[in-house]
C-alpha positions as CSV (number, residue, x, y, z in Angstrom):
1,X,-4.1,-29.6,6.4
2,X,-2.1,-32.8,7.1
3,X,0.1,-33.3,9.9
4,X,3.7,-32.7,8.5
5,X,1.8,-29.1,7.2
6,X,-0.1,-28.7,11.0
7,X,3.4,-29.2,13.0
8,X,5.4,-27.0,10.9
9,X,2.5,-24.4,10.8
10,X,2.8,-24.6,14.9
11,X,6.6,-23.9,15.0
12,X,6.2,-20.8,13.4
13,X,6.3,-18.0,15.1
14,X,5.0,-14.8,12.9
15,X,5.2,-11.5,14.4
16,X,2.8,-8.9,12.9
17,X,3.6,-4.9,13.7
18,X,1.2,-1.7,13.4
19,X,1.8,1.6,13.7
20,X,-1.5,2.3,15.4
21,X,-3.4,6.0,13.7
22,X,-0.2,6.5,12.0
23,X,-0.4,9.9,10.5
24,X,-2.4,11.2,13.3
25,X,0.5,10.1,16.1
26,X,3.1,11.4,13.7
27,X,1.1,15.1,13.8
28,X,1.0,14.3,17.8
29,X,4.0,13.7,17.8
30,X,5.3,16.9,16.5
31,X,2.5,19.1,18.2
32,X,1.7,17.5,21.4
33,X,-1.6,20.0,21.4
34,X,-3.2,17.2,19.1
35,X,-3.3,14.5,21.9
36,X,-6.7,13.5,23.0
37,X,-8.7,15.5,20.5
38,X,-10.2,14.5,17.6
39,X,-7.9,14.6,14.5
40,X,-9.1,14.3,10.9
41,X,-6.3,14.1,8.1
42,X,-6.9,14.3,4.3
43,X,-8.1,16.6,1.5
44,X,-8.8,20.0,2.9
45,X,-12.0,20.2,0.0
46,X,-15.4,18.6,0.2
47,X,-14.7,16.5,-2.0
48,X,-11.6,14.9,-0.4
49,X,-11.3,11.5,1.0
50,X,-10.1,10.9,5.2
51,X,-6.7,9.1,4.8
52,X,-6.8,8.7,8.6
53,X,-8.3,9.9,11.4
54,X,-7.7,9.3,15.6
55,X,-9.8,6.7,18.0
56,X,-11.2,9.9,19.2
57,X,-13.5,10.9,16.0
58,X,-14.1,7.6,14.9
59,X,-15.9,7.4,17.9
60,X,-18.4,9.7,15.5
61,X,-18.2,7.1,12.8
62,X,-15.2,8.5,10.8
63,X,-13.2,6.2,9.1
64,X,-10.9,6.0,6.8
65,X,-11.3,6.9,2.9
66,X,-14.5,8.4,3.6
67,X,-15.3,11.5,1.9
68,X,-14.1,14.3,4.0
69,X,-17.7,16.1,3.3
70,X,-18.7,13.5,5.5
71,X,-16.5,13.4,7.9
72,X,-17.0,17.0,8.8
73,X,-20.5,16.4,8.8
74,X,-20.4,13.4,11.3
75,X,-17.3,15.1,13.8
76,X,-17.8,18.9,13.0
77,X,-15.0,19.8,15.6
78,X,-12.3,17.8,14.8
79,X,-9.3,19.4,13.8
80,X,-8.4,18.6,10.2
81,X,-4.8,18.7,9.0
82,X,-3.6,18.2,5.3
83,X,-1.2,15.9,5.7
84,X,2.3,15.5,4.8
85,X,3.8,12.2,2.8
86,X,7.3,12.9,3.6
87,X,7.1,13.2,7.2
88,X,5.1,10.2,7.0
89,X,7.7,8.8,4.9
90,X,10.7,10.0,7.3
91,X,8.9,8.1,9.9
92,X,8.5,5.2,8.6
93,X,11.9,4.4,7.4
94,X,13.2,5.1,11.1
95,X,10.7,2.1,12.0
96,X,11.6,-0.2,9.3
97,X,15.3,1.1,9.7
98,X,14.9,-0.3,14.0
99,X,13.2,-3.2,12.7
100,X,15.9,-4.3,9.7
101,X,19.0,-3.8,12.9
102,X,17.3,-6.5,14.8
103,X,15.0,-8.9,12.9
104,X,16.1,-12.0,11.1
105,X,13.6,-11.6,8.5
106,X,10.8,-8.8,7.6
107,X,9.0,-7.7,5.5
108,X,7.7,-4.1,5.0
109,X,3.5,-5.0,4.0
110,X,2.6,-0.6,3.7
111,X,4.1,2.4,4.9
112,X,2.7,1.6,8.7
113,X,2.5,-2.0,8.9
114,X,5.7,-5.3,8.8
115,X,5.9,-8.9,9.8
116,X,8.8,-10.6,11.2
117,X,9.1,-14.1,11.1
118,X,11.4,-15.2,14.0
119,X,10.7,-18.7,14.2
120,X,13.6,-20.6,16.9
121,X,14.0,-17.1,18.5
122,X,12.6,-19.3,21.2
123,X,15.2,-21.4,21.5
124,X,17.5,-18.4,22.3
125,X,15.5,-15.3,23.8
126,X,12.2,-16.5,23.8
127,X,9.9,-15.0,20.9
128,X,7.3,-13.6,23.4
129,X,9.8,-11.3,25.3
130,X,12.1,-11.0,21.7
131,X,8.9,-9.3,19.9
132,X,7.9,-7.0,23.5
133,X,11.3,-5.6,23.6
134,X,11.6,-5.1,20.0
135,X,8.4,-3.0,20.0
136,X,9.2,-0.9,23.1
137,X,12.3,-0.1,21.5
138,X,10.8,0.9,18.5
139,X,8.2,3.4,20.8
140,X,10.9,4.5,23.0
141,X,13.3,5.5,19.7
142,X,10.4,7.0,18.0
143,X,7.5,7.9,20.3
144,X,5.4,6.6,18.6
145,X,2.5,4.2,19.7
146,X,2.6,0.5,17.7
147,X,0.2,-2.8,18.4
148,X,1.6,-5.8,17.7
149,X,0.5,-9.7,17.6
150,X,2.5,-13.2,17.7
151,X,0.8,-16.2,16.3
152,X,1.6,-19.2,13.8
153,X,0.8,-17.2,10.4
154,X,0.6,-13.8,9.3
155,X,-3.3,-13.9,9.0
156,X,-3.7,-14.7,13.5
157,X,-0.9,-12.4,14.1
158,X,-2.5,-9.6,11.9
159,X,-6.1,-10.1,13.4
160,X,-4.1,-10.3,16.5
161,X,-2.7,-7.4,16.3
162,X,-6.0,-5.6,15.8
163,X,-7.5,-6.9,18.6
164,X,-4.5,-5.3,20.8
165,X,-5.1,-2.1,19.3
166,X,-4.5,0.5,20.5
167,X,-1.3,0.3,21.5
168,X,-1.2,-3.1,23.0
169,X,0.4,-6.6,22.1
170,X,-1.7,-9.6,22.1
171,X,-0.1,-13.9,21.6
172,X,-1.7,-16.0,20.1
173,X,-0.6,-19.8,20.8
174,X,-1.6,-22.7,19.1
175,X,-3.5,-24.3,21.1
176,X,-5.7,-21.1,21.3
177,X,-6.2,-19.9,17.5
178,X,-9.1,-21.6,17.3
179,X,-11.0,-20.3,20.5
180,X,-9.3,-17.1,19.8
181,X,-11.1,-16.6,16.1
182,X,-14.0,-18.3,16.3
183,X,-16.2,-15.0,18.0
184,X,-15.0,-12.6,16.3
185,X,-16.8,-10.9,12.8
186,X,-15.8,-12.3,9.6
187,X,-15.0,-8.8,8.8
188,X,-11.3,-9.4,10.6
189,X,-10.1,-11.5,7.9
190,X,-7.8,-9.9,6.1
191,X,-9.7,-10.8,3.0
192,X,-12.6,-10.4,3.8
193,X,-13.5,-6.7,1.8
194,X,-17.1,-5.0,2.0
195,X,-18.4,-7.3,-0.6
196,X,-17.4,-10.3,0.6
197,X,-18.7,-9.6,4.1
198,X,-22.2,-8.4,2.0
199,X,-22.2,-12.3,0.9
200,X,-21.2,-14.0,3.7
201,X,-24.2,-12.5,5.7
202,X,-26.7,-12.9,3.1
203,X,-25.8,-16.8,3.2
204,X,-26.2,-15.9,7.9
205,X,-22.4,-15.7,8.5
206,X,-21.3,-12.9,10.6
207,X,-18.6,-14.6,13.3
208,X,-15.6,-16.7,12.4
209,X,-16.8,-19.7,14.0
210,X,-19.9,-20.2,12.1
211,X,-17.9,-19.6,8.9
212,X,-15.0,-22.0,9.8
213,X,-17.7,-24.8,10.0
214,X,-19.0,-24.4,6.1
215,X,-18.3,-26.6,3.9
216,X,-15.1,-25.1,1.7
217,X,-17.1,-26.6,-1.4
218,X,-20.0,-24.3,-0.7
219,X,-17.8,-21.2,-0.1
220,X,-16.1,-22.5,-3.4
221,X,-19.5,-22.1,-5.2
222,X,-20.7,-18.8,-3.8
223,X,-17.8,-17.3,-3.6
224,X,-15.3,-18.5,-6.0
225,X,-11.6,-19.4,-5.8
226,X,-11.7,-16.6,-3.1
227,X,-14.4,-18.7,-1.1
228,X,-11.7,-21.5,-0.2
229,X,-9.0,-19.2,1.0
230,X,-11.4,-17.4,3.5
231,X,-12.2,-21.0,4.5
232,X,-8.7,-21.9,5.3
233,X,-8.1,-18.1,7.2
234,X,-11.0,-18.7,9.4
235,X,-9.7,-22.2,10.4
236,X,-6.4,-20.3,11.6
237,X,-4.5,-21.8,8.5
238,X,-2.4,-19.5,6.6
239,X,1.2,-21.0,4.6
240,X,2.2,-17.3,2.9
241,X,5.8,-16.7,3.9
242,X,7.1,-13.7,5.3
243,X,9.2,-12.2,2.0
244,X,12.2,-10.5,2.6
245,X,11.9,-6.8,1.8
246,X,13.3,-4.4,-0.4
247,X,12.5,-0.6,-1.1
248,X,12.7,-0.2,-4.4
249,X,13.8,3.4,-5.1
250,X,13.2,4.2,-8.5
251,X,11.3,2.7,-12.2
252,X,12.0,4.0,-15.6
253,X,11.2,3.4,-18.9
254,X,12.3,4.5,-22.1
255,X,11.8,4.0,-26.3
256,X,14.4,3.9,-29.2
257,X,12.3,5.1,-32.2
258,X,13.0,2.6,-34.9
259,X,13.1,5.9,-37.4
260,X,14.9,9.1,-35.5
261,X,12.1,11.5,-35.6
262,X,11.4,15.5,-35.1
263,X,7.7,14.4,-34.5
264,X,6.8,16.5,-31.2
265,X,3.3,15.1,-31.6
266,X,4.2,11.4,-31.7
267,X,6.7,11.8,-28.7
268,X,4.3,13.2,-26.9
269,X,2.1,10.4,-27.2
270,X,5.1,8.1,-26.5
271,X,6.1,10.1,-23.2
272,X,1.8,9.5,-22.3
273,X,1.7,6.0,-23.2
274,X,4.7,5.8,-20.9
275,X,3.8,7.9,-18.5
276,X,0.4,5.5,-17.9
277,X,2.1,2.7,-17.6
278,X,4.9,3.8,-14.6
279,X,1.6,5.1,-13.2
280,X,-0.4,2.2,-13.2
281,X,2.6,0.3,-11.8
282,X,3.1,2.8,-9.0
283,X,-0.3,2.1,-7.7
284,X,0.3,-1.8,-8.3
285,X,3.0,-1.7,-6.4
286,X,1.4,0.8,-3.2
287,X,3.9,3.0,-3.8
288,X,4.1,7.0,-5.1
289,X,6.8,9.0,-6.7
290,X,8.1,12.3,-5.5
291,X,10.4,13.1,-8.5
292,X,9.7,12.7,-12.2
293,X,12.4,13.5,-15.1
294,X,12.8,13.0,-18.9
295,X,15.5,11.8,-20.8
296,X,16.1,12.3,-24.2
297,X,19.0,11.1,-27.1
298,X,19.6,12.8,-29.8
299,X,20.6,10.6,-33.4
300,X,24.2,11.7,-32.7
301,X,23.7,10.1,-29.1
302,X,24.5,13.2,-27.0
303,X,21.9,12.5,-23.9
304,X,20.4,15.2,-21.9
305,X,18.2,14.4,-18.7
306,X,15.8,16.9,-16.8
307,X,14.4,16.4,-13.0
308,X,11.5,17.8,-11.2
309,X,10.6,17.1,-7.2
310,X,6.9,17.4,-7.1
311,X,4.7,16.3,-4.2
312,X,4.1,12.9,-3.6
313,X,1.5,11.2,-6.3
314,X,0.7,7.5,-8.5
315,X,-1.7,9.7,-10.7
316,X,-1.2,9.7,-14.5
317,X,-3.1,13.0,-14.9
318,X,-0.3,14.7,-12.8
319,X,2.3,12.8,-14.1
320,X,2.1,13.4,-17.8
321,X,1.9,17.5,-18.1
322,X,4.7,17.6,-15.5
323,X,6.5,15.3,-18.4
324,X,5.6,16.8,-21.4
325,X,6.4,20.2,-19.8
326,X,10.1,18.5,-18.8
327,X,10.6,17.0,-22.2
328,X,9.1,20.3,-24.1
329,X,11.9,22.3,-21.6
330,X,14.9,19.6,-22.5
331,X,14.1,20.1,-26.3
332,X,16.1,22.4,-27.6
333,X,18.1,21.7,-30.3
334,X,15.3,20.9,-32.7
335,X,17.3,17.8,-34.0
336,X,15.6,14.3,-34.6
337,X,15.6,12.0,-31.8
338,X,15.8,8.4,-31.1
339,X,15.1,8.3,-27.5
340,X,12.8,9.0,-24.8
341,X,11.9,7.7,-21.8
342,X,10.5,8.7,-18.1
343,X,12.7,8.0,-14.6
344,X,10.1,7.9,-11.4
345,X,12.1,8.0,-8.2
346,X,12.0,9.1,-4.7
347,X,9.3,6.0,-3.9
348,X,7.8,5.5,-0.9
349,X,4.9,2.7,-0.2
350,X,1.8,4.0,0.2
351,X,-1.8,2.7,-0.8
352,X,-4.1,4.4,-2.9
353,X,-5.6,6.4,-0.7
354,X,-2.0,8.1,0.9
355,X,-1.7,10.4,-2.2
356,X,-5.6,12.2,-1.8
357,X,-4.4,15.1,0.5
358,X,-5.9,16.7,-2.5
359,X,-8.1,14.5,-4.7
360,X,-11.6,13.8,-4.7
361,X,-13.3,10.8,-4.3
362,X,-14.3,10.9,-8.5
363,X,-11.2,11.0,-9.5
364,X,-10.0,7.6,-6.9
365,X,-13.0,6.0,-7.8
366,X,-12.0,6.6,-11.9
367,X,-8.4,5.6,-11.5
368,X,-9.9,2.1,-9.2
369,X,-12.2,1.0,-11.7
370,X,-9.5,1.4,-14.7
371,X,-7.1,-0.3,-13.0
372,X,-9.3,-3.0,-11.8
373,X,-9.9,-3.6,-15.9
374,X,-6.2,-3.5,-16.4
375,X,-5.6,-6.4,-13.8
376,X,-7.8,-8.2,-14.8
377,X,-7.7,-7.9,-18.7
378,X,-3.8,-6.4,-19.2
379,X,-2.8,-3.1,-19.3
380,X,-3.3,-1.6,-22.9
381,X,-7.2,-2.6,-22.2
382,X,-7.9,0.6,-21.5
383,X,-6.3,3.9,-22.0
384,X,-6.5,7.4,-22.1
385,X,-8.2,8.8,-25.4
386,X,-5.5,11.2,-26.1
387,X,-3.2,8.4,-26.3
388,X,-3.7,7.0,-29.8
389,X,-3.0,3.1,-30.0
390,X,-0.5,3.1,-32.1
391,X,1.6,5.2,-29.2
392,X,1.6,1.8,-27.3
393,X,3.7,-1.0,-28.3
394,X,2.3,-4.7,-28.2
395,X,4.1,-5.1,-25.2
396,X,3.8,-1.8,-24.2
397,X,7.0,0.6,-22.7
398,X,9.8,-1.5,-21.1
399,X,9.9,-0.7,-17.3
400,X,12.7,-1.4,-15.7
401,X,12.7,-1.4,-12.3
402,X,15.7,-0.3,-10.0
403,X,16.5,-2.2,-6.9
404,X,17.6,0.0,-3.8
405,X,19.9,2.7,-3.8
């Protein structure tokens, strides 16, 4: 890092908020019978997944997306509670919505999680006693619990922040980023995922400090382009901006058959192909849909729309019938067509693992993989096999993303 890049790196000041057991201190919240026991919340079955759980049961080893099977076998008395997205949802938008009345930037990284960059808040308030008062507002508005940590980058303030946890604040100056990562796992990179960890300790790296003294060429080697960007994290040096954030509230996409058509079959296909790819964007983007509808045109371009609330999900497999039954509902004058398309909306962020209340770990595990091939290879690599190719355009569906509302 040269100088110019290490002065302006230091007169940054990043400020990195968590919402510490978030759905668990939301349930607390509204039943205060909750607090100080241990609370498991997820899929109800066996084969669901733990979407969080309280300090209290992962004192048993419970942790989050593990199968719930599991979990009940490792913390048999916890008290387990399904879970609901739009209280989650609710709860999170007051945050953000405390956050966006006082911050000069933010930006929203999950449904629990921001960072604020209020670099020369200094010269004014001071950005220690800025960010304190900002998060006990935020805990006395909401009662809810929240860590936070201030550093030069997103990367300190984040691991910062976990160190502070729970419900603590933790600053992280310059002068002590260094001394400050250098004992701690390699596992509180932000990067730094299971496999990643597996091949830093086969090569004996297990703290920051020994990894911040590799050469980045070697990383480089054993690690790929991945391998010099863990480098740079565990040296405290981290140049990704804080992006100013905006929910988006809605995606569609529709098709204009070149040929108006009475061909339930083929639209079908269409509203699948379709339906896939708003999916797969959902998940892309960390976000799930709560209402799905279905427009169609007729060829004397009267337009008919139908709407369904549903609970909240990115999965294709729910998606699509829910479609096709809209579309099959909406059909009614049996005249040719020459549009369809699909309208997600009601988004909220959420990762993958949010929208399991009722999955199983297969069915995450199927949707990861084919995504993982989609990222990497482009979307029409892989498909459903009801969802003849010919469905999917070259380019695929035109999405077309609506900013907020």
């Amino acid at each position: 890092m040269t100088t110019a890049q290490n002065i302006a790196s230091a007169r940054r000041h990043i400020l990195h908020l968590d919402q510490d057991t978030f759905f668990v201190s939301v349930e607390r919240l509204r039943n205060s019978s909750l607090n100080n026991k241990a609370v498991i919340i997820g899929g109800m079955s066996d084969r669901g997944v733990v979407a969080s759980c309280s300090y209290e049961a992962r004192q048993f080893g419970v942790h989050s997306a593990m199968p719930m099977k599991l979990a009940r076998q490792l913390c048999a008395d916890a008290i387990f509670i399904r879970g609901d997205m739009q209280v989650y949802s609710d709860y999170s938008d007051l945050v953000t919505g405390i956050i966006a009345d006082k911050a000069p930037l933010y930006e929203k990284a999950s449904i629990d999680e921001h960072y604020l960059d209020i670099s020369g808040m200094d010269r004014f308030f001071g950005c220690v006693r800025w960010a304190s008062e900002l998060r006990h507002t935020i805990m006395r508005e909401t009662g809810l619990p929240i860590s936070m940590g201030l550093s030069q980058n997103k990367t300190v303030a984040k691991i910062a922040t976990g160190e502070a946890k729970p419900n603590g604040q933790l600053l992280v100056g310059p002068d002590r980023v260094i001394p400050f990562l250098d004992p701690l796992s390699v596992r509180k990179i932000p990067m730094v995922g299971p496999r990643a960890y597996e091949t830093l300790r086969t090569m004996g790296i297990t703290n920051i400090g020994t990894l911040r003294r590799i050469p980045p060429e070697i990383l480089s080697r054993m690690m790929g382009k991945n391998g010099q960007e863990i480098w740079k994290r565990a040296n405290g040096i981290d140049h990704s901006p804080v992006q100013a954030w905006n929910e988006q509230k809605s995606m569609s996409t529709e098709t204009t058959f070149e040929t108006d058509t009475i061909n339930v079959s083929h639209m079908h296909d269409i509203l699948s192909a379709m339906c896939e790819k708003l999916a797969f964007n959902l998940r892309n983007n960390q976000q799930l849909t709560g209402c799905a509808s279905v427009k169609i045109r007729y060829a004397n371009y009267d337009t008919h729309t139908m709407q369904q609330r549903l609970p909240y999900t990115a999965f294709d497999h729910i998606l699509n019938p829910l479609c096709k039954s809209l579309f099959n509902k909406l059909y009614t004058r049996r005249m040719r067509i020459r549009l369809v398309g699909i309208h997600f909306s009601r988004l909220v962020r959420g990762v993958q693992q949010l929208n399991m209340f009722e999955e199983n770990t297969d069915t995450a595990n199927l949707y990861q993989a084919m995504d993982k091939m989609r990222r990497k290879y482009g979307i029409h690599i892989i498909t459903k096999a009801n969802i003849p190719t010919t469905a999917v355009a070259s380019d695929g569906p035109t999405v077309r993303p609506k900013g907020p509302n």
